[in-house]
N, C-alpha and C positions, 0 to 999 in steps of 0.2 A: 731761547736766545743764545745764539755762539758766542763765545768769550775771548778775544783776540790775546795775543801770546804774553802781552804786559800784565794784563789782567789775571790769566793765571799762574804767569810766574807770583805774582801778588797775593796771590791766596794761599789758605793753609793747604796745603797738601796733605793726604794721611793715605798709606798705602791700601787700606782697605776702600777705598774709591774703586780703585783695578777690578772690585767683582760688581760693582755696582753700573749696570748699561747706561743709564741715563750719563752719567760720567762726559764720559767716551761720545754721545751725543752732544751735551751742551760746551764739550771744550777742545771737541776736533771735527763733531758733524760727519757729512760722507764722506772724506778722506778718510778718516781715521778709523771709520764705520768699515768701510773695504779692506784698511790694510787689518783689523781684529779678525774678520772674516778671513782674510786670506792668512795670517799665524794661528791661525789654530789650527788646521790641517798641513799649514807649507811649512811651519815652524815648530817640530818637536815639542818647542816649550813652553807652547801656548794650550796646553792641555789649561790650563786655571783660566781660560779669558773666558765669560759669558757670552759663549755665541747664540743661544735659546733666546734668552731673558734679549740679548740687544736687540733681534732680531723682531721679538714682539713689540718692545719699545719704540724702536725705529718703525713699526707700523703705526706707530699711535699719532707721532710724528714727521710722519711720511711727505706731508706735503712742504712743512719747513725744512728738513731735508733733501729735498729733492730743486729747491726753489735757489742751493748753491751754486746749480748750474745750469739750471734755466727756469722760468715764470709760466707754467702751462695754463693754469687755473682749473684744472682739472682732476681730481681726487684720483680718477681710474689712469690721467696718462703718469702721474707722479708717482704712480705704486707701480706700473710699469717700469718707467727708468731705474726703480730701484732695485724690481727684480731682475732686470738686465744685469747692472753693472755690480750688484750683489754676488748673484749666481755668478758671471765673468770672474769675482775674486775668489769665490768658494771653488768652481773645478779650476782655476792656476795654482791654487793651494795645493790640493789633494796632490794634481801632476806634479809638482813641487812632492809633495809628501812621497809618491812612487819613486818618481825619477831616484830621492834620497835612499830609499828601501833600498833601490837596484843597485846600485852606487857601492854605498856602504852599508848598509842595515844587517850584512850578515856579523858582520865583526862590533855589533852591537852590543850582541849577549856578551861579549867578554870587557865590554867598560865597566870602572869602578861607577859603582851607585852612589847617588847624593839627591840634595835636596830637591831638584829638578827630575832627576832621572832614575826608574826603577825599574829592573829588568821587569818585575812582574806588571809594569804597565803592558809591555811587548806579548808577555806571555799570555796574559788577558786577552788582547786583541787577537793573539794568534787561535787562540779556541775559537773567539767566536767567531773568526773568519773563517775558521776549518770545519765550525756548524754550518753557519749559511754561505759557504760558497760567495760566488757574485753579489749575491742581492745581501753581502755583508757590507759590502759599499754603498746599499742605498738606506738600509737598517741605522749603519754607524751614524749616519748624519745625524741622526734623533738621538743619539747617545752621547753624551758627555763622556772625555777622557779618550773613550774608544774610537768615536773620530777621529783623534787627534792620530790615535797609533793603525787605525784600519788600512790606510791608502801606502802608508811605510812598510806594512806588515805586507800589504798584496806586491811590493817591490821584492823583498823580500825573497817570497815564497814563486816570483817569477809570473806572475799573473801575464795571461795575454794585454798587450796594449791596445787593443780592439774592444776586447772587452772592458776592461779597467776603464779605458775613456768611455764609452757605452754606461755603466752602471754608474762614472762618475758625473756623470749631466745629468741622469736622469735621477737621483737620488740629491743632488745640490739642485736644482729646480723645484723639486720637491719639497727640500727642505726649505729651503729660502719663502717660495712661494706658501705652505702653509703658515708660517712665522709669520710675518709680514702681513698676508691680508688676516688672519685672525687678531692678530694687535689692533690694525685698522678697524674693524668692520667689528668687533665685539663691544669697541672704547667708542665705535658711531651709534653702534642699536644700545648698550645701555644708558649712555647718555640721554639718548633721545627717550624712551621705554622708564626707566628709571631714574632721570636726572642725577647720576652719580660720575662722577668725573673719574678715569682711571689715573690719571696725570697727578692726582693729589692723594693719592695711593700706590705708587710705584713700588715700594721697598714690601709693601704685601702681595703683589701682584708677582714681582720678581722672587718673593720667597716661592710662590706657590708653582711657579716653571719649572723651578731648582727641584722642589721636592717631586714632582710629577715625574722630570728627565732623569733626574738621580738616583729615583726611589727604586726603579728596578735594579737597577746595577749593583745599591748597596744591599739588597734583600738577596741578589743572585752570591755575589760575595760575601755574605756573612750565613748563608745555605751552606753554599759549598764548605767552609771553615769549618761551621758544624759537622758537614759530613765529612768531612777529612780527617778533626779530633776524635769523633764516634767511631771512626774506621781506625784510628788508634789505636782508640780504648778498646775494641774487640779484640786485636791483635795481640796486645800485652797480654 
């Protein structure tokens, strides 16, 4: 149930809400759902927003969701509309995210660092875009953080915009559409199969996205660490 603006100004607020997707569901619905989607790739500093975790959630709830702006009755046209207008906010993101790259991104490595901002977010992304090429834009989307800085970093480094739009559809439909109907169609077959409701299990269900989408990143990161201190320690 959405919670109209009296209501939540009325309630406690507590900043750690912001990682938790149902949030963002029950106190802004699809608006607020499009524009998370669309700051975390359009918006540098939305690296911290749960685009995975919303994305399943909002499958779980798809039909209440979708029902903000029109009554279809239908399970399969509801998950549609929302992989439409989902997807639509994930590549204006990204194009947003290049366009910025092209823009200004080169004069990025020389801003002061803070709590937002770490050149080695930039430098992150630019490996791993200078590993996989193109298909880093369809990769990034299943990556936390690295999305955020993949479509900046292809600005950046001059990416064709033929391609750049080409790998950004096709990896933001990709990604939307797996989110989305696996939230739905995992929380209908256990339900039905196991009588266990995922709706009253959220904050385990959302840990377990987090460590899945996470887990490589921080095990590639704390690899590399070790092998950069080990390649120290030979050198001394």
């Amino acid at each position: 149930m959405l919670l109209d603006i009296p209501t939540l100004l009325a309630t406690d607020f507590h900043w750690g809400e912001l990682l938790q997707p149902q949030f963002y569901i029950q106190h802004g619905g699809l608006w607020l759902l499009l524009f998370v989607v669309f700051a975390e790739t359009g918006l540098f500093v939305g690296f911290f927003l749960p685009g995975d975790s919303l994305l399943f959630v909002a499958g779980i709830y798809s039909s209440m969701i979708a029902e903000q702006i029109v009554v279809t009755g239908n399970e399969y046209f509801d998950l549609f509309i929302l992989l439409v207008l989902i997807s639509i906010a994930g590549i204006a993101g990204n194009a947003v995210g290049y366009w910025f790259g092209r823009k200004v991104g080169p004069t990025m490595y020389t801003w002061k660092e803070n709590f937002l901002f770490k050149r080695r977010y930039l430098r992150e992304a630019h490996d791993f875009y200078e590993k996989h090429g193109g298909g880093a834009i369809v990769i990034a989307r299943f990556i936390p953080i690295v999305r955020t800085f993949a479509p900046i970093v292809a600005g950046i480094v001059q990416m064709n915009k033929s391609k750049f739009f080409f790998f950004n559809v096709v990896g933001c439909i990709a990604w939307v559409f797996s989110m989305l109907f696996a939230g739905h169609f995992l929380q209908k077959w256990i339900l039905a199969e196991f009588g266990f409701d995922l709706k009253d299990h959220l904050e385990v269900i959302v840990l377990g996205i987090v460590l899945v989408t996470s887990g490589p990143v921080m095990i590639k990161l704390f690899t590399s660490r070790k092998k950069k201190n080990k390649s120290h320690t030979d050198n001394a």
